[in-house]
CHARMM internal coordinates of N, CA and C (Angstrom, degrees):
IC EDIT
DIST 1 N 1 CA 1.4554
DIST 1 CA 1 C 1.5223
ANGL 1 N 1 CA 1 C 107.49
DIST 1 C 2 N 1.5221
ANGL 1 CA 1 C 2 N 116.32
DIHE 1 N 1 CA 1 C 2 N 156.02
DIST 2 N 2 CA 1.4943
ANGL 1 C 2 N 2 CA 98.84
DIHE 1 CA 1 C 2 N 2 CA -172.06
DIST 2 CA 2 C 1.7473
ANGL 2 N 2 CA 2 C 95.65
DIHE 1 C 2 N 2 CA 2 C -106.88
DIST 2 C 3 N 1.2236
ANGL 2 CA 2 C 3 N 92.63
DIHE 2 N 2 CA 2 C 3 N -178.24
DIST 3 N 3 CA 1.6642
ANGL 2 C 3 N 3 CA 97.58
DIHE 2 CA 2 C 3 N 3 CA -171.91
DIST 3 CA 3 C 1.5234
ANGL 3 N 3 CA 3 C 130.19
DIHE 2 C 3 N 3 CA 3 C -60.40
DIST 3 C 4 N 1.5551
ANGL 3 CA 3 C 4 N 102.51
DIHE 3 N 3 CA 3 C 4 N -21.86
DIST 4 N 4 CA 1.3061
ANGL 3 C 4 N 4 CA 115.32
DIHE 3 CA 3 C 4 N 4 CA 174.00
DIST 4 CA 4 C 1.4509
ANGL 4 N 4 CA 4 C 111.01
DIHE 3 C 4 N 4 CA 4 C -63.36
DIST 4 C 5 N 1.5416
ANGL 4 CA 4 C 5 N 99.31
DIHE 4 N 4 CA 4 C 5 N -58.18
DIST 5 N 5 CA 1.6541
ANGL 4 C 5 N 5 CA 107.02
DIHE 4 CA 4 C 5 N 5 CA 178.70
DIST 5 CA 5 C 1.3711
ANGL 5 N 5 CA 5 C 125.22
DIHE 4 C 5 N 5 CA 5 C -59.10
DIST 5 C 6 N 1.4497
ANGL 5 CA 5 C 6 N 107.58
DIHE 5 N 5 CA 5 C 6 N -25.50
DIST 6 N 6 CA 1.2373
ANGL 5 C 6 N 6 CA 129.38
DIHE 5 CA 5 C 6 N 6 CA -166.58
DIST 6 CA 6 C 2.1146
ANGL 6 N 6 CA 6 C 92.91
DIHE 5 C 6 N 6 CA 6 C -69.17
DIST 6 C 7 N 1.2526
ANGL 6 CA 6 C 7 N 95.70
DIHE 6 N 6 CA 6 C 7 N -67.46
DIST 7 N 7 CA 2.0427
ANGL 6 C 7 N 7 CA 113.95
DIHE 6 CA 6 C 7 N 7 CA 167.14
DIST 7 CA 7 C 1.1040
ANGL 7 N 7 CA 7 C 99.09
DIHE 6 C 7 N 7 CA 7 C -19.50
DIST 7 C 8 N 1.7460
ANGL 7 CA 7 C 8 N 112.36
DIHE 7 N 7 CA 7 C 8 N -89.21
DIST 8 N 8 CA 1.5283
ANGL 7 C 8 N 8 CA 127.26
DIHE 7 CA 7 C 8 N 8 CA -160.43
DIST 8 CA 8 C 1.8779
ANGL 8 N 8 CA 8 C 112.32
DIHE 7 C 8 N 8 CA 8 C -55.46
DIST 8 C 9 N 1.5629
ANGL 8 CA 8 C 9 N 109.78
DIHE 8 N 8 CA 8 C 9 N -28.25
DIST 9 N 9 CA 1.4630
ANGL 8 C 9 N 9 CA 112.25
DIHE 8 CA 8 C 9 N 9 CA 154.36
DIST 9 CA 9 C 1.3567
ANGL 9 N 9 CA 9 C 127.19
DIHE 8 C 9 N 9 CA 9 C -38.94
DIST 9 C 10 N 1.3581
ANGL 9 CA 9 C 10 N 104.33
DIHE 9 N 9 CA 9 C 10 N -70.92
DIST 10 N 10 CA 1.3851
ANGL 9 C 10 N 10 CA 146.22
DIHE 9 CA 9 C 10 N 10 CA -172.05
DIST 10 CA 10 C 2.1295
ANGL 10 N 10 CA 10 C 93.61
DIHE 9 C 10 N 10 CA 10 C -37.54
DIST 10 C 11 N 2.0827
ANGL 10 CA 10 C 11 N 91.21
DIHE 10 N 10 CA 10 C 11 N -73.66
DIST 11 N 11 CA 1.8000
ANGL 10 C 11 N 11 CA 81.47
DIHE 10 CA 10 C 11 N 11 CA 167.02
DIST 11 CA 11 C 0.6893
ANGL 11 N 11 CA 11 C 138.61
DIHE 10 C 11 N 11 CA 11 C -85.04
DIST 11 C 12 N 1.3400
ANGL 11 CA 11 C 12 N 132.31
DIHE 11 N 11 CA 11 C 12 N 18.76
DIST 12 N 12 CA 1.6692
ANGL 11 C 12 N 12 CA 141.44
DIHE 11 CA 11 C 12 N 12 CA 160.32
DIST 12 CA 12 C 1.2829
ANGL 12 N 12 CA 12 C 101.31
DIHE 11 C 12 N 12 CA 12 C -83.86
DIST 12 C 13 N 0.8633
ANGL 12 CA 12 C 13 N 130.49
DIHE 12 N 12 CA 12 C 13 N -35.59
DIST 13 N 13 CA 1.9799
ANGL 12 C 13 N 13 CA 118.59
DIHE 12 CA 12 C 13 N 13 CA -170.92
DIST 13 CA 13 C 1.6513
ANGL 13 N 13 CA 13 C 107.73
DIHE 12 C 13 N 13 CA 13 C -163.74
DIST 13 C 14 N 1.5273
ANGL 13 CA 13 C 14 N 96.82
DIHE 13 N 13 CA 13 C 14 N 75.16
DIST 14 N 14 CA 1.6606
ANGL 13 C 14 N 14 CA 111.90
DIHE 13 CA 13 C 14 N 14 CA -178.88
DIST 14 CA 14 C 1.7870
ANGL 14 N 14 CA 14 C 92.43
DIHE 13 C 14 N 14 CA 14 C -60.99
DIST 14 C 15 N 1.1053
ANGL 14 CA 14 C 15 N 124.82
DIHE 14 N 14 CA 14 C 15 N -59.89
DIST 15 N 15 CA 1.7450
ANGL 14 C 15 N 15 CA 123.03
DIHE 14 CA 14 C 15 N 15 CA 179.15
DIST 15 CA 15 C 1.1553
ANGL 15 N 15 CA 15 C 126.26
DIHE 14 C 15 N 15 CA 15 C 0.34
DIST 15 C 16 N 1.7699
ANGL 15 CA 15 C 16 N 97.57
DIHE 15 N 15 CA 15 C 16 N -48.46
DIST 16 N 16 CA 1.8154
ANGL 15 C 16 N 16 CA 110.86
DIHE 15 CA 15 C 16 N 16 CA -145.93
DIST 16 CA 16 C 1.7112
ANGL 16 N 16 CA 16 C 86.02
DIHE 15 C 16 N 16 CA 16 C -105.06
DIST 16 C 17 N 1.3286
ANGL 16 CA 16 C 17 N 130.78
DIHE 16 N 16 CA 16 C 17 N -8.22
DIST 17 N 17 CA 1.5479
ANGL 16 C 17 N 17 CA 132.19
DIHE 16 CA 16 C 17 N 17 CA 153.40
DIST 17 CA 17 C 1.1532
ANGL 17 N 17 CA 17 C 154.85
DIHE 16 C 17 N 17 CA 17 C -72.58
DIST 17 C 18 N 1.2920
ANGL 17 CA 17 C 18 N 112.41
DIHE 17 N 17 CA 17 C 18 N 89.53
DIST 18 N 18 CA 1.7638
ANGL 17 C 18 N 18 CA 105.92
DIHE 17 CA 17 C 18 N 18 CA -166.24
DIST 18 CA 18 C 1.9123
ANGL 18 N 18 CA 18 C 103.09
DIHE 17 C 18 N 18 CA 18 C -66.16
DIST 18 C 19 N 1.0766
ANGL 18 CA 18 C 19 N 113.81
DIHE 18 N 18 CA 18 C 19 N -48.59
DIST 19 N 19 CA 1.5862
ANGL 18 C 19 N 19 CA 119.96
DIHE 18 CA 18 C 19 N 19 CA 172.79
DIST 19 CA 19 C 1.4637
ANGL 19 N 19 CA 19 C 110.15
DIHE 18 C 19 N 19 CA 19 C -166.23
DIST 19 C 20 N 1.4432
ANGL 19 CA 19 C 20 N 86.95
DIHE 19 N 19 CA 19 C 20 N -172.05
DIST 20 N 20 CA 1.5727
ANGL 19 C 20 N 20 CA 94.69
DIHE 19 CA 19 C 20 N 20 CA -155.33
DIST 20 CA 20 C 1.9483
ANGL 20 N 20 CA 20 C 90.70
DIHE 19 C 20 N 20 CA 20 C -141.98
DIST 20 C 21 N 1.5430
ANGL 20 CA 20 C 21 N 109.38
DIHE 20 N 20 CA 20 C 21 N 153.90
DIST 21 N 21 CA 0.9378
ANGL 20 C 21 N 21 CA 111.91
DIHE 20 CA 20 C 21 N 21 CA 153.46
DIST 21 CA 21 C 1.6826
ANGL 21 N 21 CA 21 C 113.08
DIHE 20 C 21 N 21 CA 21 C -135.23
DIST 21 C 22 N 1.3205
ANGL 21 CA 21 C 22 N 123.29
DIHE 21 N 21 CA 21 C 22 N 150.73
DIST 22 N 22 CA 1.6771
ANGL 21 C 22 N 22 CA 103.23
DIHE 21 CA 21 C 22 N 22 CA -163.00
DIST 22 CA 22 C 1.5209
ANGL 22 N 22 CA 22 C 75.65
DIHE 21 C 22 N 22 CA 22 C -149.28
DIST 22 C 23 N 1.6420
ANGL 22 CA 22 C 23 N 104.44
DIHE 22 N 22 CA 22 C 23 N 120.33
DIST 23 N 23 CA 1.3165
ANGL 22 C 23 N 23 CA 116.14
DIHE 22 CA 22 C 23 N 23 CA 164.80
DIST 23 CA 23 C 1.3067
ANGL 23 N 23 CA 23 C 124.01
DIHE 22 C 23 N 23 CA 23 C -108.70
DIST 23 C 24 N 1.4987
ANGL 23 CA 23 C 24 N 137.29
DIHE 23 N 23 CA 23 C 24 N 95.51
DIST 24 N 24 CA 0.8963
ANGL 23 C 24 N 24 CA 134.70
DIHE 23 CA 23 C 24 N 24 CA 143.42
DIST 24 CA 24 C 1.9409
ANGL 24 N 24 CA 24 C 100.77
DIHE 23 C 24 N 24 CA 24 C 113.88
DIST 24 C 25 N 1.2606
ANGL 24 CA 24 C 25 N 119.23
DIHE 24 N 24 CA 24 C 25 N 10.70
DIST 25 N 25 CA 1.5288
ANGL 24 C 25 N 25 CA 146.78
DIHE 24 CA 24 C 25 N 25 CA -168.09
DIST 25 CA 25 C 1.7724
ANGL 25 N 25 CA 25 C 100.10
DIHE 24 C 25 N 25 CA 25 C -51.69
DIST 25 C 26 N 1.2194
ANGL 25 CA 25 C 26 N 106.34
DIHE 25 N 25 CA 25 C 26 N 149.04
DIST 26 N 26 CA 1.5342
ANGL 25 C 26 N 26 CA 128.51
DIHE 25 CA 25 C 26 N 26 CA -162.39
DIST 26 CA 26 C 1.7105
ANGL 26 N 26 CA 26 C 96.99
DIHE 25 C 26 N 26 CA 26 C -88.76
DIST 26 C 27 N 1.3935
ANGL 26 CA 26 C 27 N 102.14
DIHE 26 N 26 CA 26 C 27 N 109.29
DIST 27 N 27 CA 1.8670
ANGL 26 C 27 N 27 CA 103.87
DIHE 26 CA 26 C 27 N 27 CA -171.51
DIST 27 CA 27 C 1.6949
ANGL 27 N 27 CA 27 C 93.02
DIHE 26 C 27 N 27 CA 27 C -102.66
DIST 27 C 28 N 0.9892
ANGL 27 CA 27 C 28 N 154.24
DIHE 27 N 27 CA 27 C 28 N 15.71
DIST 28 N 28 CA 1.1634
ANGL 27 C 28 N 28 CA 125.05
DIHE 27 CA 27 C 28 N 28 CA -155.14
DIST 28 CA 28 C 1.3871
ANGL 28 N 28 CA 28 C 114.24
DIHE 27 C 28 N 28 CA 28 C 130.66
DIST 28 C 29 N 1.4511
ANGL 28 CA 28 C 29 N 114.65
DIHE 28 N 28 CA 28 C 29 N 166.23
DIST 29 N 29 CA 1.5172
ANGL 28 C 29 N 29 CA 126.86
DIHE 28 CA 28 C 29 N 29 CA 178.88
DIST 29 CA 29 C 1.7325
ANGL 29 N 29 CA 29 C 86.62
DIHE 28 C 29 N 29 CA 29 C -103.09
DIST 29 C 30 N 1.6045
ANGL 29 CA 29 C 30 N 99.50
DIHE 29 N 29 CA 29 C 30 N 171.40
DIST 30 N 30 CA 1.5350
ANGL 29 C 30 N 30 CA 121.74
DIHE 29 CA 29 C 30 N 30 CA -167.20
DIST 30 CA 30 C 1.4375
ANGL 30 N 30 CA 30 C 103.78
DIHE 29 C 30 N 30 CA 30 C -32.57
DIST 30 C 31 N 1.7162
ANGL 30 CA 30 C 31 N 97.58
DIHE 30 N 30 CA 30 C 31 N -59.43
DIST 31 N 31 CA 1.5495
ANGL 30 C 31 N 31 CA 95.24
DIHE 30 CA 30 C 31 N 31 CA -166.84
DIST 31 CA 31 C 1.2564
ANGL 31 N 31 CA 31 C 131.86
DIHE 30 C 31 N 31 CA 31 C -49.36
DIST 31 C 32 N 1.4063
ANGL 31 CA 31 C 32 N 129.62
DIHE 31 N 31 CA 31 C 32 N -47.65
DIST 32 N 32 CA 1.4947
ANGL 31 C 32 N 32 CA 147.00
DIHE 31 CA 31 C 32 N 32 CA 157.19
DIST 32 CA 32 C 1.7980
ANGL 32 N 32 CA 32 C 96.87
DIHE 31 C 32 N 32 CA 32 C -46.78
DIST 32 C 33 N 0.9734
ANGL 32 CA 32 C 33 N 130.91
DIHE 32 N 32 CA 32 C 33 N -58.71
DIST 33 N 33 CA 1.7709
ANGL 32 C 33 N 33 CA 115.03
DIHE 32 CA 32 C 33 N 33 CA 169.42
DIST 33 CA 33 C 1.4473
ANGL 33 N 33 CA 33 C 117.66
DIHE 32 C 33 N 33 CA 33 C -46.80
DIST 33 C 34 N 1.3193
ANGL 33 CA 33 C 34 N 138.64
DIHE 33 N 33 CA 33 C 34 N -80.48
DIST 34 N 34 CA 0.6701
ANGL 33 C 34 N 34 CA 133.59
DIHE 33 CA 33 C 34 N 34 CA 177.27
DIST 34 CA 34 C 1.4716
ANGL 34 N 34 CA 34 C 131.28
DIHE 33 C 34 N 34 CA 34 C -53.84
DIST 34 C 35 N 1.5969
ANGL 34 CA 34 C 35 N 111.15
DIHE 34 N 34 CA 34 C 35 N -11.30
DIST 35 N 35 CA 1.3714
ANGL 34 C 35 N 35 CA 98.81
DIHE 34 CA 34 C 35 N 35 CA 161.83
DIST 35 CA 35 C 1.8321
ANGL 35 N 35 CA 35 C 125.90
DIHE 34 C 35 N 35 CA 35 C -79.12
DIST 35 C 36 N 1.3901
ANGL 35 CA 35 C 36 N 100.49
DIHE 35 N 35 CA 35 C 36 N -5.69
DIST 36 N 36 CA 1.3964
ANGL 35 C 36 N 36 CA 121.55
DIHE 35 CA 35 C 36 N 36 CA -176.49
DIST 36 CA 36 C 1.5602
ANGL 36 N 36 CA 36 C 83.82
DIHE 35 C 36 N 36 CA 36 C -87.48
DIST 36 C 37 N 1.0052
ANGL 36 CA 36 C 37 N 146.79
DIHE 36 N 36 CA 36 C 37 N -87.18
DIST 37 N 37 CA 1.2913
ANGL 36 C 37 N 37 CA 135.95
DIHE 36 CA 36 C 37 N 37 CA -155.20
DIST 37 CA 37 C 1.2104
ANGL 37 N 37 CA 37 C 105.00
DIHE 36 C 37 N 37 CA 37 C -62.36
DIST 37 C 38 N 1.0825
ANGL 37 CA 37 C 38 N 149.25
DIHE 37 N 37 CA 37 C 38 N -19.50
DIST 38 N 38 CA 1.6080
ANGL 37 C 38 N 38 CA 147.34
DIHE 37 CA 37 C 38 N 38 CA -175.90
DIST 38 CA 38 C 1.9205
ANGL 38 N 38 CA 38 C 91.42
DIHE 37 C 38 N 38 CA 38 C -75.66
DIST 38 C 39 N 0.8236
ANGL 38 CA 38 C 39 N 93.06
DIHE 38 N 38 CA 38 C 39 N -32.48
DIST 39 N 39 CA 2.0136
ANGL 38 C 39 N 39 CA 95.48
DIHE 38 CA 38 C 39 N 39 CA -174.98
DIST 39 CA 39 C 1.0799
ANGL 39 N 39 CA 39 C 94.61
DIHE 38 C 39 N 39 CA 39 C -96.84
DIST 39 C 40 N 1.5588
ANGL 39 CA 39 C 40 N 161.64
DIHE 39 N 39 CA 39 C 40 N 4.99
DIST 40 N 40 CA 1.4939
ANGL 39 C 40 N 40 CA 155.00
DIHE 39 CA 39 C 40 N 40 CA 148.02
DIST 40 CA 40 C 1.5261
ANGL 40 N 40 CA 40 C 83.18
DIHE 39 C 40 N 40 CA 40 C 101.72
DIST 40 C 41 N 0.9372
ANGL 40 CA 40 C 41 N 161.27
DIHE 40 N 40 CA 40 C 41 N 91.91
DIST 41 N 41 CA 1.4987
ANGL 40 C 41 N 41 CA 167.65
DIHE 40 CA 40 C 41 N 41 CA -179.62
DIST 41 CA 41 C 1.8009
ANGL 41 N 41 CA 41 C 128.10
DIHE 40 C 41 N 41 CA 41 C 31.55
DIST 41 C 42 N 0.9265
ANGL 41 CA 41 C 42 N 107.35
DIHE 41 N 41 CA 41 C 42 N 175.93
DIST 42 N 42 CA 1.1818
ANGL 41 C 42 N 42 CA 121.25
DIHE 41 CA 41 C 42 N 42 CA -176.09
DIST 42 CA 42 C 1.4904
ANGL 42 N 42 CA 42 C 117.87
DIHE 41 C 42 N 42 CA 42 C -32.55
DIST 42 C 43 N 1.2291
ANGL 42 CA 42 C 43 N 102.36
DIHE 42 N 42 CA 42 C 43 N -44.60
DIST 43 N 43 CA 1.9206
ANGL 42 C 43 N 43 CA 120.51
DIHE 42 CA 42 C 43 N 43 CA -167.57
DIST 43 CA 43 C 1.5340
ANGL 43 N 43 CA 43 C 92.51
DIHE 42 C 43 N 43 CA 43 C -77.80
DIST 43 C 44 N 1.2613
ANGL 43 CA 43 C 44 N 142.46
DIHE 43 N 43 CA 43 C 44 N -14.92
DIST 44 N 44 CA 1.6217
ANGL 43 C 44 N 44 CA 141.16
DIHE 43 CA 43 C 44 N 44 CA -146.78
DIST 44 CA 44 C 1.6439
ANGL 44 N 44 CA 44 C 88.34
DIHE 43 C 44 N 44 CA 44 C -128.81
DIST 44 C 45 N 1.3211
ANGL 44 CA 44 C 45 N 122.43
DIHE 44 N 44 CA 44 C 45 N -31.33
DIST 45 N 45 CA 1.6982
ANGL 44 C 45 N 45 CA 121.56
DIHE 44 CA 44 C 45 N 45 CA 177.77
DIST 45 CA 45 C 1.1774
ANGL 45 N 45 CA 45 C 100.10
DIHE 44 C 45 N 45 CA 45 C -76.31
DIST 45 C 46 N 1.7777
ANGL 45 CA 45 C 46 N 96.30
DIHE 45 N 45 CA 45 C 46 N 134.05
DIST 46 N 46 CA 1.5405
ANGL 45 C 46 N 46 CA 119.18
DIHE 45 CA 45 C 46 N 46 CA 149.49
DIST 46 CA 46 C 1.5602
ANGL 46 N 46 CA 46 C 101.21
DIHE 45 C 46 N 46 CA 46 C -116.65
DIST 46 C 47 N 1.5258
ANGL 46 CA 46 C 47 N 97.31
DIHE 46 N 46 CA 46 C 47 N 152.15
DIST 47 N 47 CA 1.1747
ANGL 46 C 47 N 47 CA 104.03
DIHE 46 CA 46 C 47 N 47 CA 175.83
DIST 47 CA 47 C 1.3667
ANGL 47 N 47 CA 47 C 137.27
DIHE 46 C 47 N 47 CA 47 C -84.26
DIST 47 C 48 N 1.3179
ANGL 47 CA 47 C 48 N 111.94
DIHE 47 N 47 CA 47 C 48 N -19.08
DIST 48 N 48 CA 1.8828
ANGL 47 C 48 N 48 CA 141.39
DIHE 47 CA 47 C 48 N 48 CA -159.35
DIST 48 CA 48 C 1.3557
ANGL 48 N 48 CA 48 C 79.18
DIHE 47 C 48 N 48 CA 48 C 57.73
DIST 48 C 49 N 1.3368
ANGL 48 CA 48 C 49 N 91.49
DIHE 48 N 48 CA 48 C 49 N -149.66
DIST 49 N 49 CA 1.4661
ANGL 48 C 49 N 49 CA 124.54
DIHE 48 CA 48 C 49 N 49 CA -163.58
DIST 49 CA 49 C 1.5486
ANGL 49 N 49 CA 49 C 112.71
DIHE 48 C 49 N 49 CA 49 C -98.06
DIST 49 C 50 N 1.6353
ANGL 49 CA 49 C 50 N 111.72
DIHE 49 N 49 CA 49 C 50 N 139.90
DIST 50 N 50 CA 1.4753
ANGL 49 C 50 N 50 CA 115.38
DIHE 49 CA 49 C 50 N 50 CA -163.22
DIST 50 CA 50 C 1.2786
ANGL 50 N 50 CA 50 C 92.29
DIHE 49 C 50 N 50 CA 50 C -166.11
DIST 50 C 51 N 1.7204
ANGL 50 CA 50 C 51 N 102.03
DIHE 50 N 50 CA 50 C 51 N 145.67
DIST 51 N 51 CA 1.7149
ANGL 50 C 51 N 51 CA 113.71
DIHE 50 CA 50 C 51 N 51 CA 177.67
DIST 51 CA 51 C 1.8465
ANGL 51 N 51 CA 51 C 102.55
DIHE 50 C 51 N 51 CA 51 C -71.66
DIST 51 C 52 N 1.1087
ANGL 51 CA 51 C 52 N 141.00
DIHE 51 N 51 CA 51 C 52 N 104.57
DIST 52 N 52 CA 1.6741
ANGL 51 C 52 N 52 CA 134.25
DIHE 51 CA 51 C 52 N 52 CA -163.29
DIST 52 CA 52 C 1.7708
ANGL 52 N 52 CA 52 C 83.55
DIHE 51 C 52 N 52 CA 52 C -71.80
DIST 52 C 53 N 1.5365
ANGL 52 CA 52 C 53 N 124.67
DIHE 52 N 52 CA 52 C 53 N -17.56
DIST 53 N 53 CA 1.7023
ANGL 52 C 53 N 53 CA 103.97
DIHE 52 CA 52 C 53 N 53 CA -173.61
DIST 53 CA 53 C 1.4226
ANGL 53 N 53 CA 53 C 106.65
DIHE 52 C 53 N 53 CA 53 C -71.22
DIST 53 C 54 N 1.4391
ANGL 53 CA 53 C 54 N 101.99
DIHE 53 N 53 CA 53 C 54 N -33.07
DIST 54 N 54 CA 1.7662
ANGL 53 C 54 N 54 CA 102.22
DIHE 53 CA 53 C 54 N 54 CA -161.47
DIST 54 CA 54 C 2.0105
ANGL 54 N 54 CA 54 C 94.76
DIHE 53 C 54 N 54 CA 54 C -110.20
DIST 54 C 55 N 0.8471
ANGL 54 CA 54 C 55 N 124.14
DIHE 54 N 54 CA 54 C 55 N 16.22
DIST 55 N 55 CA 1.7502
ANGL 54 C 55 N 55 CA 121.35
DIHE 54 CA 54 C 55 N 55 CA -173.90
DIST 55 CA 55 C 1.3941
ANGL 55 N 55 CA 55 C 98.07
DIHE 54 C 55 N 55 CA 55 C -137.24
DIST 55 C 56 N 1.6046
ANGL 55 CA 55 C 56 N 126.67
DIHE 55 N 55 CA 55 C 56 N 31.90
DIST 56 N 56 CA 1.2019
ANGL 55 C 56 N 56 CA 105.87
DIHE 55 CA 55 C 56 N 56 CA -179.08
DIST 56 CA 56 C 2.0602
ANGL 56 N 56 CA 56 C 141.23
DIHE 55 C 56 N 56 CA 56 C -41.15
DIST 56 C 57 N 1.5135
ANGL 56 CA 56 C 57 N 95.42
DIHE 56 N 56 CA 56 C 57 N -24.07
DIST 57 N 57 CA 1.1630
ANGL 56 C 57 N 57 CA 113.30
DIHE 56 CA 56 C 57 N 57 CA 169.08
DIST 57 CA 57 C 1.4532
ANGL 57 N 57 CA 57 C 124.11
DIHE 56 C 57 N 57 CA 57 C -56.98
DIST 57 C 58 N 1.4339
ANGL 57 CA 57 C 58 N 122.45
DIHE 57 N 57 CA 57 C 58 N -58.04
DIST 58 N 58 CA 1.3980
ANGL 57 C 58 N 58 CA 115.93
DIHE 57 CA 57 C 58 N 58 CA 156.91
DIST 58 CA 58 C 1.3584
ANGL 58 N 58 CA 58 C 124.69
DIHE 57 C 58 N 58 CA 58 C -51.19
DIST 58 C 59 N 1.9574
ANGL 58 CA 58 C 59 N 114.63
DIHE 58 N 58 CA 58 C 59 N -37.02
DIST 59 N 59 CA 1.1781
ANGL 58 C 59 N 59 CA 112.25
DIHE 58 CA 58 C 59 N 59 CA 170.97
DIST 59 CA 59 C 1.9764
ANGL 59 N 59 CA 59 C 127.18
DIHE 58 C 59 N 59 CA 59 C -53.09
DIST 59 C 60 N 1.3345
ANGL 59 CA 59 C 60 N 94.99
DIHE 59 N 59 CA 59 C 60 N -49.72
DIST 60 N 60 CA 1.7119
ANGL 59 C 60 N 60 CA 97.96
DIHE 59 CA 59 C 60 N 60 CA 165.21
DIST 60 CA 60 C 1.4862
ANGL 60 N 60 CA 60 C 114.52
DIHE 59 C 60 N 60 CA 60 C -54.06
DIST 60 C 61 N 1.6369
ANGL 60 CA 60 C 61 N 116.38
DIHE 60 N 60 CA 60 C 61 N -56.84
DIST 61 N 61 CA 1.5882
ANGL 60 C 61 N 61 CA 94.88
DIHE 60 CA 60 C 61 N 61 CA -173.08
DIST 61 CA 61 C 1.7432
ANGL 61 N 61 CA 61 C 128.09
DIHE 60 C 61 N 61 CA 61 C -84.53
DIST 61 C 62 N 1.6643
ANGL 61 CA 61 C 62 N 96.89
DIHE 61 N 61 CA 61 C 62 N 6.12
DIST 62 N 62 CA 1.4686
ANGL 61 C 62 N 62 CA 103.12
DIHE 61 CA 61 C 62 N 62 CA 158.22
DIST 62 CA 62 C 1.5866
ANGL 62 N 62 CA 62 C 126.28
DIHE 61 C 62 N 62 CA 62 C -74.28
DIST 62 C 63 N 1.2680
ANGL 62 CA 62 C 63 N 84.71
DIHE 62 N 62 CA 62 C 63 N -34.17
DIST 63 N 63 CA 1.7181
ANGL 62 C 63 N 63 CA 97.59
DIHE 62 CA 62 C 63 N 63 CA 176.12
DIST 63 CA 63 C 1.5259
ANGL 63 N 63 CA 63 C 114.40
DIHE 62 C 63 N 63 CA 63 C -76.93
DIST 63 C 64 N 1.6393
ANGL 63 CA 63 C 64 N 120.31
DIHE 63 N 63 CA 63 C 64 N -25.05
DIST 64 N 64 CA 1.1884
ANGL 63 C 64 N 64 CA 116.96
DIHE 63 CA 63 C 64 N 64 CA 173.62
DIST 64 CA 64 C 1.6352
ANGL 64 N 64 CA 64 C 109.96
DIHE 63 C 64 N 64 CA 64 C -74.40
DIST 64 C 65 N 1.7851
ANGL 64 CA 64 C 65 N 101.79
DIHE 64 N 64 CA 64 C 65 N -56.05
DIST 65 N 65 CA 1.5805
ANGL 64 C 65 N 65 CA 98.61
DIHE 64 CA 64 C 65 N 65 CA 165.86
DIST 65 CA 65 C 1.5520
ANGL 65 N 65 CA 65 C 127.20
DIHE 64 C 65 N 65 CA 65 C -4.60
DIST 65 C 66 N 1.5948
ANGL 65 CA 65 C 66 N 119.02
DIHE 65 N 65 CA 65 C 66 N -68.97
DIST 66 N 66 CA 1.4104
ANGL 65 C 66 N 66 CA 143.13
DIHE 65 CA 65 C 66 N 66 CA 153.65
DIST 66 CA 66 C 0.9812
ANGL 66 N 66 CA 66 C 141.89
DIHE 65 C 66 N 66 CA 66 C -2.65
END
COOR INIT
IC SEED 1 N 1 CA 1 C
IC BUILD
């Protein structure tokens, strides 16, 4: 499974997961990257506010944030 799927797994049914390792997994187009590096990474991004139905991209790296 690739890392994306592996993610969206991960928050659909944390239960059935003992862990995870995700190397190098597809977060997004530029914009969602570079807004992570514009904030010094992931741990330093907030997201504000976003529809998670229609922004899934912020939705994954909020949930990774986590």
């Amino acid at each position: 499974m690739g890392g994306l799927g592996a993610i969206f797994y991960l928050k659909e049914h944390p239960k059935d997961i003992k862990g995870v390792v995700i190397l190098g997994p597809f977060l997004g187009d530029d914009s969602i990257i570079d807004e992570l590096d514009e904030a010094g990474g992931l741990y330093k991004w907030h997201p504000g506010d976003y529809d998670p139905e229609d922004q899934w991209q912020a939705n994954i790296c909020s949930f990774l944030k986590q």
